[in-house]
C-alpha positions, 0 to 999 in steps of 0.5 A: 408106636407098635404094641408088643404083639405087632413086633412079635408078629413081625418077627414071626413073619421075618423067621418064616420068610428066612426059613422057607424062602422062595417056597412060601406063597403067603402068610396070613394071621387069623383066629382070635387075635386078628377078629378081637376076640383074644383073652390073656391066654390066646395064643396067635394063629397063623397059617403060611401057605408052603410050596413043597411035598407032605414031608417038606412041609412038616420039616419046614413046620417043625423047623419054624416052630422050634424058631418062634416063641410058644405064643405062635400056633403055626399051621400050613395052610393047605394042611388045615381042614378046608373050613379053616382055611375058608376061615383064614382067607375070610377073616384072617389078616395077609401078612405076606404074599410073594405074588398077588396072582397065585394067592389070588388064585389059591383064594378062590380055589379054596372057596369053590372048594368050600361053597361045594362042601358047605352044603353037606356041612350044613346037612352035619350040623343040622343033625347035630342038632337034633 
C-alpha cells in the first residue's frame, strides 16, 4: 500500500503532465523528502523540465501551483540555479520522462555545465571561509 506522500506525488505528477502536455520533457522530485532528511514541515520539491519561452514557463508555473495542494515547491527545471539542478539530476528521483534521449541529453549538458562552473564555486566558498 502506498503511504499518503506517495499518492500525493502521484497526483501532482497526473496535474503537471494534464497541464502542460506534450511540452513537459521530465519530472523529477528532489530535496528532503527524496534523500530522507524531511521533518514535519518539509515541503516536496519538484522540479518539471517545461519546453516553452521565459513567460510560458512562468504562466505554466503559476497555473500548476494554484492546481496543487501548498505541500508542493514546484520549480522549472531549467530556471533553477545551475547548482540545484545539478542537485535535481544527482539526488533527485525521475518521476516522468517523455523521451529517455532528450533527458539524457539535458542530463549531461547540465553537468559539463557544472563540472566548468564548479570550479569558481569552489574558489566562492572558499573565501566564505576565511
Amino acid at each position: 500500500m502506498m503511504n499518503p506522500t506517495t499518492n500525493n506525488v502521484n497526483s501532482a505528477v497526473e496535474i503537471i503532465k494534464k497541464i502542460g502536455g506534450e511540452k513537459i520533457g521530465f519530472i523529477i522530485q528532489y530535496g528532503s523528502t527524496v534523500t530522507g532528511e524531511q521533518t514535519p514541515l518539509s515541503d516536496i520539491d519538484i522540479a518539471v523540465y517545461y519546453h516553452g519561452t521565459k513567460k510560458q514557463r512562468f504562466d505554466f508555473i503559476i497555473t500548476v501551483l494554484g492546481n496543487v495542494n501548498d505541500q508542493f515547491d514546484i520549480h522549472i527545471f531549467q530556471d533553477l540555479p545551475l547548482y540545484i539542478q545539478q542537485e535535481v539530476i544527482s539526488k533527485g528521483k525521475l518521476l516522468y520522462q517523455q523521451d529517455f534521449s532528450t533527458t539524457f541529453d539535458i542530463f549531461m549538458r547540465t553537468i559539463q555545465r557544472f563540472s566548468d562552473f564548479k570550479p569558481l564555486l569552489d574558489i566562492y566558498y572558499e573565501g566564505l571561509e576565511g
